[in-house]
C-alpha positions as CSV (number, residue, x, y, z in Angstrom):
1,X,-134.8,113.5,106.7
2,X,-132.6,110.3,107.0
3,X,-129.6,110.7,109.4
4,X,-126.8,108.5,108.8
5,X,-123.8,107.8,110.9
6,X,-120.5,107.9,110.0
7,X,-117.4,106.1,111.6
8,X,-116.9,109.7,113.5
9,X,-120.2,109.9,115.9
10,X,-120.3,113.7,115.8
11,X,-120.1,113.9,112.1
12,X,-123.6,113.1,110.6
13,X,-124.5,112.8,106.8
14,X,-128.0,114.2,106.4
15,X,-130.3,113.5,103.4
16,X,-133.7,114.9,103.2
17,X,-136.6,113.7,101.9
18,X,-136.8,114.7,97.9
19,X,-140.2,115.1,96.3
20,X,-139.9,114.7,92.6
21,X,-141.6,114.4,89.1
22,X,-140.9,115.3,85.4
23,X,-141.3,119.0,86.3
24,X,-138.1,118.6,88.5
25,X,-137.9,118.3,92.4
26,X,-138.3,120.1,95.9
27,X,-136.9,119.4,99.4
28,X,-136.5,120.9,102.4
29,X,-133.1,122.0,102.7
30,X,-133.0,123.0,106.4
31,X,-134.9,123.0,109.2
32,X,-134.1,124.1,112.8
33,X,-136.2,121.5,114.7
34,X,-135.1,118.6,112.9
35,X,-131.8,119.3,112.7
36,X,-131.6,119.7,116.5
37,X,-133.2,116.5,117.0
38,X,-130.7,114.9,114.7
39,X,-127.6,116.2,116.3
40,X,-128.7,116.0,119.6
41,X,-128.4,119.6,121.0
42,X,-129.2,123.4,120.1
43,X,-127.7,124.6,117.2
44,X,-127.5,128.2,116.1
45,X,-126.3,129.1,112.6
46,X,-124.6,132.6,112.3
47,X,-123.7,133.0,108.7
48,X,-124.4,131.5,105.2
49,X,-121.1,130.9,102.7
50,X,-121.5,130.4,99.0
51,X,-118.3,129.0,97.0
52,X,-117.7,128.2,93.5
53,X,-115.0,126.1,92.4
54,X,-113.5,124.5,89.5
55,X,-112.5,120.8,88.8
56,X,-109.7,119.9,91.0
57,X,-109.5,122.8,93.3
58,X,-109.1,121.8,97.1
59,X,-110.0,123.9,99.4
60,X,-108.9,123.0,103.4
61,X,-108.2,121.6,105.7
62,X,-109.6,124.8,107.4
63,X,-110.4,125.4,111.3
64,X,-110.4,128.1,113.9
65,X,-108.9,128.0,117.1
66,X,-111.3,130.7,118.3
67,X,-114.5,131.1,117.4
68,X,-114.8,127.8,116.4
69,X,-117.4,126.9,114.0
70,X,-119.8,124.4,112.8
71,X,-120.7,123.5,109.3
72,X,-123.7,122.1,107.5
73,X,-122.6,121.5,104.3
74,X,-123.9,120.5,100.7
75,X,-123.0,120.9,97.3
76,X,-126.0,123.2,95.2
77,X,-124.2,122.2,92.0
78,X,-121.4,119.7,90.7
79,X,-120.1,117.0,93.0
80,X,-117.0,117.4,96.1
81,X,-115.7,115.1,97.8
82,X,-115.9,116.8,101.6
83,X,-113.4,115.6,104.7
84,X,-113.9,116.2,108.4
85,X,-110.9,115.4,110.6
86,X,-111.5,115.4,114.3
87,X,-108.3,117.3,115.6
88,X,-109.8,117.5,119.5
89,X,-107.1,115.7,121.1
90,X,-109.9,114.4,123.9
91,X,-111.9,112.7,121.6
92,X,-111.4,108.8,121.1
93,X,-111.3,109.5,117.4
94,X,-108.4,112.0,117.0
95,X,-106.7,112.1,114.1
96,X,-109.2,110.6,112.1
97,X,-111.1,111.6,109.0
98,X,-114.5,110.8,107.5
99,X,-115.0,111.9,103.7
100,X,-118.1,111.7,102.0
101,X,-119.5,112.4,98.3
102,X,-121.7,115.2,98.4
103,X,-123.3,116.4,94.8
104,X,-126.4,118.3,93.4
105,X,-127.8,114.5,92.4
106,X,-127.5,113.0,96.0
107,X,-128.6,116.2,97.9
108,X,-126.7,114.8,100.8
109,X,-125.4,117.4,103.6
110,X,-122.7,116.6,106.0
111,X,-123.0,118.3,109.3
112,X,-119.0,119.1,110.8
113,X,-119.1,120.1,114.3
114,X,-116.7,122.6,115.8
115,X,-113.7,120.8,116.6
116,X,-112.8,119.8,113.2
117,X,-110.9,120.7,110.4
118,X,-112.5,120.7,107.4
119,X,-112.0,120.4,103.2
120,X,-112.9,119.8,99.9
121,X,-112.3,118.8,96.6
122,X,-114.1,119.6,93.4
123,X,-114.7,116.4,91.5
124,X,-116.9,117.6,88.7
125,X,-116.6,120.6,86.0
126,X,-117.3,123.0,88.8
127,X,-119.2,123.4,91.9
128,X,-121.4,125.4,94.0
129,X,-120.4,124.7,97.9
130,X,-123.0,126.6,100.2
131,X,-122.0,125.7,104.2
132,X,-123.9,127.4,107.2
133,X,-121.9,128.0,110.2
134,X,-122.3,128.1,114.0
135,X,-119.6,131.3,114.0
136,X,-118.7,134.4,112.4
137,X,-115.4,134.0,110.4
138,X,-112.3,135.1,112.0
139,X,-109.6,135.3,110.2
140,X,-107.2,136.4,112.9
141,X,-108.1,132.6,114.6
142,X,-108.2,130.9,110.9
143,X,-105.8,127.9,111.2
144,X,-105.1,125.3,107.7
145,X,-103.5,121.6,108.3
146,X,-101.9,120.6,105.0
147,X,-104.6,118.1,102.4
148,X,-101.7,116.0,101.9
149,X,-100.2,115.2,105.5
150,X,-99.1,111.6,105.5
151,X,-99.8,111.4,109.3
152,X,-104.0,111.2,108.2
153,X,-103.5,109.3,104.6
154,X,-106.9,111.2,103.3
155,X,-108.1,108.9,100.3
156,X,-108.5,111.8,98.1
157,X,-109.9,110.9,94.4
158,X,-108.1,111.0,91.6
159,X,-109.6,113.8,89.7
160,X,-106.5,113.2,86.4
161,X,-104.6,116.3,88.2
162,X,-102.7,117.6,90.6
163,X,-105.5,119.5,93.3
164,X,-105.4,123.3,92.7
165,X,-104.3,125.1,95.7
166,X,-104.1,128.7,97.4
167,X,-101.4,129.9,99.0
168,X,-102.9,129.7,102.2
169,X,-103.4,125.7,101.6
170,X,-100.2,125.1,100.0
171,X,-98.8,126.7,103.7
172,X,-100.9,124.2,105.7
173,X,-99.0,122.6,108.5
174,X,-98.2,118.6,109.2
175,X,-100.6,117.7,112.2
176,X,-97.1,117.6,114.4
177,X,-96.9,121.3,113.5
178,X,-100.6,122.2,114.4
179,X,-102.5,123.8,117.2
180,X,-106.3,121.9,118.4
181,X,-108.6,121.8,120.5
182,X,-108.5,120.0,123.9
């Protein structure tokens, strides 16, 4: 696999090696050693997520404050366009966010580690989002900084609408309002 860095050290765009022909392709989507290597430390995944979302639908910027977790995520089908903002306010990059195109054509992952907010927004038709993570959900500890806070000026893509919200994102708090992680 081909590990690229982004302008965040810790968050890591992964791309593995794709075999294909006219029959279609295979790749190895995971694997424990290589990851490990990549990233520098142990990693244990706890739980497996599956979404599916339509065009324009934005779903973030999601984080516990306990529990935190880690993502590996990709994009099985369709196209997102998938943010990590580091909100540990040691880190020489706080505040900042990296976003990256992940689709079914690029097979790119991103790796998120805890520490980070996290979101993303369905550019094509619709999309199937699978992310592995380092904890169990806990909703109780579930935290959401709004998409559109002007203090990180995310360079979402214009999609030709407004992004389709939940509740629960609409409610996000400014980054003033927000609790993180030392």
């Amino acid at each position: 696999m081909n590990v690229i860095q982004t302008e965040i050290p810790d968050v890591l765009i992964i791309e593995p090696k794709v075999f294909g022909d006219a029959r279609g392709f295979f790749y190895e989507s995971f694997n424990q050693r290589a990851f490990e290597e990549a990233v520098g430390s142990k990693v244990d995944f706890v739980q497996d997520n599956h979404s599916r979302s339509s065009k324009g639908v934005l779903r973030g910027l999601h984080y516990q404050v306990q529990q935190a977790q880690g993502k590996l995520v990709r994009a099985v089908r369709g196209a997102v366009f998938d943010v990590a903002v580091d909100i540990r306010k040691s880190s020489a990059t706080f505040g900042k966010w990296v976003g990256v195109e992940l689709s079914e054509d690029n097979h790119r992952q991103l790796w998120v580690p805890p520490g980070f907010a996290h979101g993303f927004l369905v550019l094509s038709d619709s999309a199937d989002f699978l992310y592995k993570t380092t904890n169990y959900y806990a909703p109780a500890h579930e935290r959401c900084i709004l998409w559109n806070d002007a203090s990180l000026d995310i360079a979402w893509p214009d999609v030709g609408q407004a992004p389709a919200l939940s509740a629960k994102d609409s409610a996000g708090l400014s980054m003033k309002q927000a609790e993180f992680f030392e």
